[in-house]
N, C-alpha and C positions, 0 to 999 in steps of 0.2 A: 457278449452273450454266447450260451453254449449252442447245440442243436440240442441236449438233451433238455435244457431251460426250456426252448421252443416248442419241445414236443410236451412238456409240462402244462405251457401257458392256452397248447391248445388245446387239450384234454380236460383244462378246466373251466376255457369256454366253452365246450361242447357239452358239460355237466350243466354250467351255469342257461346254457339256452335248450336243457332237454332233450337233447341230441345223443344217437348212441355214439356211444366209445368210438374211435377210432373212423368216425365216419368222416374226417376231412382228412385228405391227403397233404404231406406239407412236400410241396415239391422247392429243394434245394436249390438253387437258379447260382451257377458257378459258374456264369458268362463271366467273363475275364478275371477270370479267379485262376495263381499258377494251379498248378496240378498237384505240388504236393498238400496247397490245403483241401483240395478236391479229394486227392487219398486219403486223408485225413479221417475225413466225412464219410469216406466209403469205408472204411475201417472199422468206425464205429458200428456199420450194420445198415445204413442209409443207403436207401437202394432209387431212389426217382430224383431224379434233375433235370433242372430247365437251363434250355439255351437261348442268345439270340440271333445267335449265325450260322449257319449250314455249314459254313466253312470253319467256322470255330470248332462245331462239335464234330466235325467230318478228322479234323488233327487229333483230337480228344481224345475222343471215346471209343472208337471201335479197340485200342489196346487196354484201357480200363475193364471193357466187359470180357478180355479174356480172364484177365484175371478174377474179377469181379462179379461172378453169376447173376442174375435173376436184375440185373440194372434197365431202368428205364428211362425213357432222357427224352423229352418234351422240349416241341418249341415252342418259344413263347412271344418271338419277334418273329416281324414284320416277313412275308415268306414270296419272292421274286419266283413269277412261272418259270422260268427257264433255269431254277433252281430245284422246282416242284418231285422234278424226279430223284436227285441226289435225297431229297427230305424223305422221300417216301420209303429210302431204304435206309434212313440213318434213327427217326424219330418211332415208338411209339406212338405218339400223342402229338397231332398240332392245334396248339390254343389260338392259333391266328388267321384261319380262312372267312376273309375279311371285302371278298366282292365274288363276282360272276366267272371273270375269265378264270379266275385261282380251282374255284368249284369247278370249271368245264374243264380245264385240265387235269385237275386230282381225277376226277369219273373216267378220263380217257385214260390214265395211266393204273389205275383200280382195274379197268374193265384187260388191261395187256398185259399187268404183272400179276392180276389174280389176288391183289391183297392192297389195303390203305389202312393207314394208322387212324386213330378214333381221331374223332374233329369236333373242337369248340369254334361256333363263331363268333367273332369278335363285334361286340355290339361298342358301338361308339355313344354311351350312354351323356357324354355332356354336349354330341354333338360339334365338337371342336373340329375347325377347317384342318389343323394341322397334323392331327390324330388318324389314323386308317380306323376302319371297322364300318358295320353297316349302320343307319341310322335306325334309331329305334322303331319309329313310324313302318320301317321298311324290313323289318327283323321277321315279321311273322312270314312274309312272303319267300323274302328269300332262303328261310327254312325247310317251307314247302318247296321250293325250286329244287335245293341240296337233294332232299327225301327222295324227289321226282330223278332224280341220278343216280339211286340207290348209294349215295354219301353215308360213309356210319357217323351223322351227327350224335355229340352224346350230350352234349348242353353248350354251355355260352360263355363268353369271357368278357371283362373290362377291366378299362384301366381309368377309375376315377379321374378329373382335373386336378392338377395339385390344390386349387383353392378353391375346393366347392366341400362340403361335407359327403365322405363318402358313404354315408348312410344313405343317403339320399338314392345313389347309383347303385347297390346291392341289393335296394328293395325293388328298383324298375328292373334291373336284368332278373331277379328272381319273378317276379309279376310277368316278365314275357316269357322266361323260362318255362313257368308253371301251364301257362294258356297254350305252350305248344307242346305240354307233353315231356318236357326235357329236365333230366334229372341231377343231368353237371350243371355247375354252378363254379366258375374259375373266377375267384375274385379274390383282393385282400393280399398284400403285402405288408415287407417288416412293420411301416408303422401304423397298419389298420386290422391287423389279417383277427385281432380277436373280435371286433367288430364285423368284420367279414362271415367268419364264424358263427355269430348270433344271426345274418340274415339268410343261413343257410348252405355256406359257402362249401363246396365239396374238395374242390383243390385251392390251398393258399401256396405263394410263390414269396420264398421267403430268399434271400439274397447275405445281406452284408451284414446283416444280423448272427446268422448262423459262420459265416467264410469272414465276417471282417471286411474295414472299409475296402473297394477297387480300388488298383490303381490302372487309372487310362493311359498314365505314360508312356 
C-alpha cells in the first residue's frame, strides 16, 4: 500500500463518520525502517513521524530535517527518565507519558529549558500487566496532576490488546478524553486506524502499511 492509498482511506473515513477534512493526522511510524524508504516518504511531501527510540531517532533525524523543512517526529514508545531530556530536544510530540516520575521530570526539565513538546498520555485502556500507561480508573487524576505542573497535555493515547475489539478501547479513551476536556485522541493503526477514525481519532500511527513490512534483523 501507498501513503497516498492511506491518506485516501482516511479522508473517506473522516467523510463517512462527519468529521472535517483533514482533521486526523496520520503520523508515518518509520521506527526501524532504512532511511531511504524514510526519504522516500519525505519526498513525497509527508512531513510527521513517529518513533520508538530516542536513540533511533537521535541517528535519524536531526540530518533529515536539514534537508527536509517543516518535519515533525513524535514518540511513540515507551520513554526511560534518564532519556527524558535527549527527548525533549529531539520530539515534537510525546504520545507516551505514561506514570508520575516521567511527568515530574518533563515539568523539571520544561521549567530549565523553557520549552516541552505537547504530551498524550498513555492510557492503558485493557489494563494489561505487561503494557505501561496509566489505568483508566486513575486517568482523570493523573491529568489533573500533569495540569497541576503546568504539562502542555493535549489529549491521550492507546494501544488496544491484540485480541480484544478495538472499538471497544477508542470509545473509553474518547469517553475519558472528553470528561477531562482534551481534544487529541492518538489511536488507531495500520490495521484499525479507519475505525480509529469513526471514534474520533485525531492522530493515526500508521507504520508497515505505508514503509512495508520491518525487518528486526
Amino acid at each position: 500500500m501507498s501513503l497516498v492509498e492511506i491518506q485516501e482511506r482516511i479522508a473517506k473515513a473522516e467523510a463517512e463518520a462527519g468529521r472535517a477534512p483533514g482533521s486526523t493526522e496520520l503520523i508515518a511510524v518509520s521506527k526501524v525502517q532504512p532511511n531511504e524508504r524514510v526519504q522516500a516518504v519525505l519526498e513525497q511531501g509527508h512531513r510527521v513521524f513517529g518513533e520508538n527510540k530516542v536513540q533511533e531517532a537521535a541517528g535519524k533525524w536531526p540530518a533529515f530535517r536539514e534537508t527536509f523543512a517543516g518535519t515533525s517526529v513524535h514518540l511513540l514508545g515507551p520513554l526511560q527518565t534518564n532519556k527524558a531530556r535527549q527527548a525533549v530536544g529531539l520530539f515534537e510530540v510525546i504520545h507516551s507519558l505514561d506514570r508520575p516520575k516521567l511527568a515530574n521530570t518533563l515539568a523539571r526539565l520544561a521549567q530549565e529549558l523553557g520549552a516541552c513538546p505537547d504530551l498524550f498520555v498513555q492510557v492503558n485502556t485493557g489494563e494489561e500487566p505487561q503494557k505501561a500507561g496509566i489505568l483508566p480508573k486513575e486517568a482523570d487524576g493523573f491529568v489533573k496532576d500533569c495540569r497541576d505542573l503546568d504539562l502542555p497535555i493535549k489529549g491521550l493515547m492507546c494501544i488496544p490488546p491484540v485480541d480484544e475489539e478495538p472499538s471497544l478501547h477508542f470509545a473509553l479513551l474518547a469517553k475519558i478524553a472528553e470528561r477531562n476536556g482534551l481534544k487529541g485522541l492518538s489511536m488507531g493503526m495500520s490495521g484499525d486506524f479507519e475505525k480509529a477514525v469513526s471514534f474520533g481519532a485525531t492522530h493515526v500511527r500508521v507504520g508497515s502499511a505505508i514503509f512495508g513490512a520491518r525487518d528486526y534483523g
